[in-house]
C-alpha positions, 0 to 999 in steps of 0.5 A: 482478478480482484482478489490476488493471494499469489504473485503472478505475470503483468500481462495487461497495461499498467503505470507500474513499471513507470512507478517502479523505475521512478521510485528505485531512482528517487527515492532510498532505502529508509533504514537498516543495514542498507540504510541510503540505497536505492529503494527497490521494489521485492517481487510482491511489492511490485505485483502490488504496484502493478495491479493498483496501477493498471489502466484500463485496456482502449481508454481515450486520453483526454487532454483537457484539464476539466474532462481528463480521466483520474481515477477512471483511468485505473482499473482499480480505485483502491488497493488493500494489501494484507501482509505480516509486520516487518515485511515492509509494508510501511516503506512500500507506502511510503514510495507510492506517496511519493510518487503520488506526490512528486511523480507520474501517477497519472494516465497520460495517453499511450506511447508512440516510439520515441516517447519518454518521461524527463524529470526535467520537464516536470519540475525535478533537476535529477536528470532521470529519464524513462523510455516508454516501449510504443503502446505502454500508458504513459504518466504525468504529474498531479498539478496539486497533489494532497495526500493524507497518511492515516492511522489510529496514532502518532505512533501508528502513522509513522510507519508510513510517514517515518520512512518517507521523511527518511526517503525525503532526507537522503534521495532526489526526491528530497527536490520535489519536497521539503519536510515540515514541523507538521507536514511534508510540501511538495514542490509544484510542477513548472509553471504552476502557483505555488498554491498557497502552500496546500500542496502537501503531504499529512498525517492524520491520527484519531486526534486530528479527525477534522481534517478527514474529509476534506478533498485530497487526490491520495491517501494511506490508511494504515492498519485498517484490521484495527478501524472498527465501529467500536473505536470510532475509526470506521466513520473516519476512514470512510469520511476520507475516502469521501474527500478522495472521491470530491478530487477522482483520487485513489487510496491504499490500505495496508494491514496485517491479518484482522481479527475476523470477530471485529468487523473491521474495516480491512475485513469489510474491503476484503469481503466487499463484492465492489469489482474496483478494489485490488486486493493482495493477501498471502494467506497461509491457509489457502496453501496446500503445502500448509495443510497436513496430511488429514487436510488440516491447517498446520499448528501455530503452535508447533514451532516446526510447523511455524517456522514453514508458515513465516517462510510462506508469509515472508516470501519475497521479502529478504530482509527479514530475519526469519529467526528474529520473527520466530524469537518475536513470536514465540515471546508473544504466544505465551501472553496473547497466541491469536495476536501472534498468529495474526501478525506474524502467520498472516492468519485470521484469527480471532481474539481472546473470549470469542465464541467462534471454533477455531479454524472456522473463519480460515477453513471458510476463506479456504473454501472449506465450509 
């Protein structure tokens, strides 16, 4: 399944379990009120992980170093995960660069009993340890991880990069990697060089785009419902995932709903027929329970029928306030509705001036047109 719009059973082989064990160990909860916590993965957070890391069912691990599969050992080479602000898709990302950077990301061969991944032995001092089950895929260390965090600003690229330099901060993670003025260096794996230093972690805006192109092994493109041809964030995104493609890396994107008039680059990922793209969207008009009883999707603008449409698209996500969204919300109507709906219903709409009728894009994703 490429497209995903509930969470559902792992039933297929996966690093995920590993990602998820090594994340809750390494890394922290990167503010709030459980602000130094081990960071764990909510249910669709992990659903996510799981998917972006499955590995392809009987492939050969092979050990050597020019031959060895990367991206080809995943079923999927990218993943686009769709989801309202404040959900916590920005901390999420966060510790999957983590564990791209310091951690077992790779496909390292399948498990016989007995087997196990020991931080000692990768360059970590914490003294962690996962017992692999007989048959389970197993992972390794990238040898020289470069990773990009990508966003339109500053501002923007702090959703990700912000968090992790927290996680940096306060967990075991913060052995594996030091946090720069400008960049975050990761420490190399046992008997490796250090490389020059050019095992890092950067950001990237619309003010440093000489560097997108250059070969990385992962990258986080952030709001990519606002890359749009017309801002000239378009050609960026697909000139870093031409970097990635240079090293067989891997990359995510997360956003909230785009606005479906604007041909973003979200909305491209999405609609794209490419079958080696994971993509996860809870999307409140696809829901039965959302419709009324004509059939018709539940008003935005009713704040009873609103308040159903945030508890479906904040499931699984326990922190948030439903009554704080709905102050944000109602505030946000009465200047801008679409943009509203868009980032708090998790709803395509479009914006302000276009001539499409309204719930022609959502009655055409739900299959209704």
């Amino acid at each position: 399944m490429t497209r995903a719009t509930e969470v559902a059973p792992i039933d297929f082989p996966t690093l995920g379990d590993l990602a998820d064990a090594w994340i809750a160990q390494h890394c922290r909860v990167p503010d709030g009120m459980a602000l130094g916590a081990p960071f764990r993965l909510s249910d669709w957070q992990f659903y996510f992980v799981a998917n972006h890391y499955r590995v392809r069912e009987g492939i050969e691990f092979i050990d050597d170093p020019m031959r060895m599969l990367r991206s080809q050992a995943f079923v999927y080479r990218r993943s686009l995960m769709v989801a309202p602000q404040k959900t916590g898709k920005g901390p999420m990302a966060a510790s999957i660069t983590a564990f791209e950077g310091a951690g077992p990301a790779l496909f390292a061969g399948w498990a016989k009993r007995g087997d196990a991944y020991r931080c000692e032995e990768h360059g970590c001092p914490c003294g962690w340890e996962f017992a692999y089950e007989a048959g389970e895929p197993m992972g390794m260390r990238w040898p020289t991880p470069k990773i990009q965090l990508m966003a339109a600003s500053e501002e923007q690229v702090e959703n990700t990069y912000g968090p992790l330099k927290n996680m940096v901060a306060m967990g075991p993670i913060g052995e594996l990697m030091r946090v720069h003025e400008a960049s975050i260096k990761i420490e190399p794996i046992p008997g490796a060089p250090d490389g020059a230093g050019m095992n890092r972690i950067t950001p990237v805006t619309s003010s440093g785009l000489s560097r997108l192109g250059q070969p990385i092994t992962f990258a986080v493109q952030d709001e990519t419902g606002t890359y749009t041809k017309s801002n000239r964030l378009e050609k960026p995104a697909n000139d870093q995932r031409r970097g990635l493609a240079g090293m067989s890396g891997r990359a995510i994107e997360t956003t909230n709903a785009w606005d479906p008039t604007a041909n973003s680059v979200a909305q491209q990922t999405w609609e794209s027929p490419v079958t080696d793209v994971f993509r996860f969207y809870r999307n409140p008009d696809i829901e039965p329970s959302l419709r009324d009883a004509d059939g018709n999707r539940l008003s935005y603008l009713e704040k009873r029928s609103r308040r159903k449409i945030h508890a479906y698209a904040y499931a699984g996500s326990p922190w948030v306030d439903l009554d704080a969204i709905e102050a944000e919300a109602q505030e946000l109507i009465h200047r801008d509705p679409a943009q509203a709906e868009r980032f708090f219903g998790n709803r395509l709409v479009q914006g302000a001036g276009s001539w499409l009728l309204d719930g022609m894009w959502a009655d055409a994703y739900a299959g209704r047109r």
